[in-house]
C-alpha positions as CSV (number, residue, x, y, z in Angstrom):
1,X,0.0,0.0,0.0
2,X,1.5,3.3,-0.7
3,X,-0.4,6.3,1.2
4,X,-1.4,9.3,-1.0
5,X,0.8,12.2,-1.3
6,X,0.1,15.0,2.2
7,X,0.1,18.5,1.1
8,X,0.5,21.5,3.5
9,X,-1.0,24.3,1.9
10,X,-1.7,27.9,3.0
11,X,-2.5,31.5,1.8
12,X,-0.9,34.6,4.5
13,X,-3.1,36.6,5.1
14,X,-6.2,35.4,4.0
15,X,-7.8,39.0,3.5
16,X,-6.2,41.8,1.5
17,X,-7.2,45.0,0.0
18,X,-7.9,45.4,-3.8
19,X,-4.3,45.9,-5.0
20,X,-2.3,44.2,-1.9
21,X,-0.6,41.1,-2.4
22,X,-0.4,37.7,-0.7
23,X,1.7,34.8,-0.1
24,X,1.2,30.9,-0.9
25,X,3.5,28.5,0.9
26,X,3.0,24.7,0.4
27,X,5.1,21.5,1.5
28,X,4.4,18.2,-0.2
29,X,5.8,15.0,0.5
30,X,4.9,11.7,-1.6
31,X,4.5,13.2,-4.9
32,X,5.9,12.9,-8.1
33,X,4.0,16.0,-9.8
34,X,2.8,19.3,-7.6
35,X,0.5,21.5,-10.1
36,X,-0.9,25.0,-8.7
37,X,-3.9,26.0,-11.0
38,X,-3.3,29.2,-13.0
39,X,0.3,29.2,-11.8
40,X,1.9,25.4,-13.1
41,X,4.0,22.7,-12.1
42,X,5.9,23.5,-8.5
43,X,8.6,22.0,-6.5
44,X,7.9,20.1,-3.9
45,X,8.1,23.1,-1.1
46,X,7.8,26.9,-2.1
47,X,6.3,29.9,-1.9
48,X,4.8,32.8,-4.3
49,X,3.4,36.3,-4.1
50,X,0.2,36.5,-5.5
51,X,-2.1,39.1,-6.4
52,X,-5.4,38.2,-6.3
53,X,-8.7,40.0,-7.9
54,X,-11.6,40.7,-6.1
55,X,-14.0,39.2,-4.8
56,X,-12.2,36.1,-3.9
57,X,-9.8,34.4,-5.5
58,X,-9.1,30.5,-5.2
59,X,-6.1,28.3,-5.5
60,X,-6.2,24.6,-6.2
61,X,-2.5,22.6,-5.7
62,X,-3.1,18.9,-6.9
63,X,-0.3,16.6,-6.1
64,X,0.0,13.0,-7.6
65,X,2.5,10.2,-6.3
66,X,2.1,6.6,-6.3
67,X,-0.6,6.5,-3.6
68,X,-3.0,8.6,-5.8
69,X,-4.1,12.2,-6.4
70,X,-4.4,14.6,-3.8
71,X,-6.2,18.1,-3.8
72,X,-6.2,21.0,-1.5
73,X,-8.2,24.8,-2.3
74,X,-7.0,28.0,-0.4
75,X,-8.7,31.1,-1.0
76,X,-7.8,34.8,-1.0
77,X,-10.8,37.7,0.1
78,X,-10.3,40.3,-1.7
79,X,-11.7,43.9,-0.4
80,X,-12.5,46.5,-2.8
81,X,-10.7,49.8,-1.5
């Protein structure tokens, strides 16, 4: 049996103004391909600014290994100034 791949993934901070940025930061382990939606294939452990548009803006991070397919959403709320 070979477990599924575990995926930390977060979003600092979670609320912004219109304009502001953001910061993913993920950590997988037990995957052979890490794909962040919109933004493409990652390493393994990372982080990226972001600039998200109002209202909110989601992030999906998929990781794949032997044990399967994993999937984890973050979002971003984004205040109009």
């Amino acid at each position: 049996y070979t477990s599924p791949p575990v995926i930390e993934f977060m979003v600092t901070p979670e609320e912004i103004r219109d304009g502001q940025a953001a910061k993913l930061l993920w950590n997988v382990t037990g995957a052979t391909k890490i794909v962040i939606e919109g933004i493409g294939e990652v390493a393994a452990k990372g982080k990226k600014v972001i600039r998200p548009n109002p209202p909110t803006q989601y992030y999906i991070l998929k990781a794949t290994g032997r044990g399967g397919e994993v999937a984890k959403v973050v979002s971003v709320k984004v205040n109009k100034n």
